[in-house]
N, C-alpha and C positions, 0 to 999 in steps of 0.2 A: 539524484536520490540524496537526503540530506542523512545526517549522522544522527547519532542516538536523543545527543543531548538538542540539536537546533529542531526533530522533529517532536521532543519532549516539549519546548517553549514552543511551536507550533499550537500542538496539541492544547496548552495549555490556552493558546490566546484564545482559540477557537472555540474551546468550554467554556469561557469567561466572558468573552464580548460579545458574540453571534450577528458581528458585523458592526457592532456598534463603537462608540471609544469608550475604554472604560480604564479606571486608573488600575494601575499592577504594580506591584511591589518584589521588586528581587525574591523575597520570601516565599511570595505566591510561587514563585518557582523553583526555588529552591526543594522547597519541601513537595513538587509534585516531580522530583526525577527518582527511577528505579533504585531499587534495591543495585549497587555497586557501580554504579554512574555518579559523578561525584563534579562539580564543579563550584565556582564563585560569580560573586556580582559582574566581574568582568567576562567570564564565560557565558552568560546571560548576557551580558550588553551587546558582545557579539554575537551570537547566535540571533538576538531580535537585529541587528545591524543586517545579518545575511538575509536573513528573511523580509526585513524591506527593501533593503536595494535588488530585490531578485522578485517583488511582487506580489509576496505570500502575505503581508501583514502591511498596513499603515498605519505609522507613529508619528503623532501630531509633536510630542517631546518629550524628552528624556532627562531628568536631571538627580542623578547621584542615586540610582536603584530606585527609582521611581518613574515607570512608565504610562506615558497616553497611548495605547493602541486597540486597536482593533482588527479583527480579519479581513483577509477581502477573498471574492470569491475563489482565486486561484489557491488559495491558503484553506479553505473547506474544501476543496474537491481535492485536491492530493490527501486530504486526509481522508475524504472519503473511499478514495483508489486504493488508500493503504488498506484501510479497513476490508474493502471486498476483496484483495489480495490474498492478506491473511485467514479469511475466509474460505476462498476456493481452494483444491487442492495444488500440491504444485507438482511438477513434472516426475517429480522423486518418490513420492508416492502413486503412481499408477503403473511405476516399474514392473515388469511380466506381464503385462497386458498383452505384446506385440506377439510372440509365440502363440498364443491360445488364439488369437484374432488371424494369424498368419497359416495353422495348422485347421481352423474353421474354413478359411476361404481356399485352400485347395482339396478340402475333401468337399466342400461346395461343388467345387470347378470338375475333381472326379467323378460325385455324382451324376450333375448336371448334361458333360460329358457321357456315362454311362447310357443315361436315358436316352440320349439322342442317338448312339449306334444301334438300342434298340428297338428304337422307332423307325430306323432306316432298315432295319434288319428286316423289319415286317413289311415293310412296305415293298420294299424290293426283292 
């Protein structure tokens, strides 16, 4: 899972190039991180650093907050994972489910149970 700021420059390659190389500027990045996420040109040089030696991004060169890159596939589907993530719900929210599903399925089993002694009852 990557941190705020390396899926911020993610984020950001992936809007900007859509596979292709395209020049980027520290700035372009700069100014597309969150409201209290806060970094410089060297937190950006890392962060795009992590993200190509791990596969997410390809940088043809880098010279003094001036970038050549581009995404590559593995760098759009983790964004796209995040995205359907954030989307679904998560565990934490379907809390008390279990109860009403778990008090459903043994008056199920009572009824179900019910019917069958009295089909036996008739029958024999």
């Amino acid at each position: 899972m990557l941190d705020k700021l390396t899926k911020t420059v993610l984020d950001v390659v992936n809007a900007q190039t859509g596979g292709a190389y395209k020049v980027l500027e520290s700035e372009d990045f700069l100014g597309a991180l969150p409201a209290g996420l806060s970094a410089d040109e060297e937190g950006i040089a890392a962060a795009l650093g992590y993200l190509s030696e791990r596969g997410y991004v390809d940088m043809k060169y880098s010279d003094r907050g001036t970038y050549c890159v581009r995404s590559l596939p593995k760098g759009r589907t983790y964004a796209e994972a995040q995205a359907q993530s954030d989307e679904a719900p998560s565990a934490g929210r379907r809390r008390g489910g279990f109860f009403p599903a778990f008090l459903g399925a043994l008056l199920g089993a009572l009824a179900g149970g019910g019917i069958v002694a009295a089909v036996l009852a008739v029958v024999l």
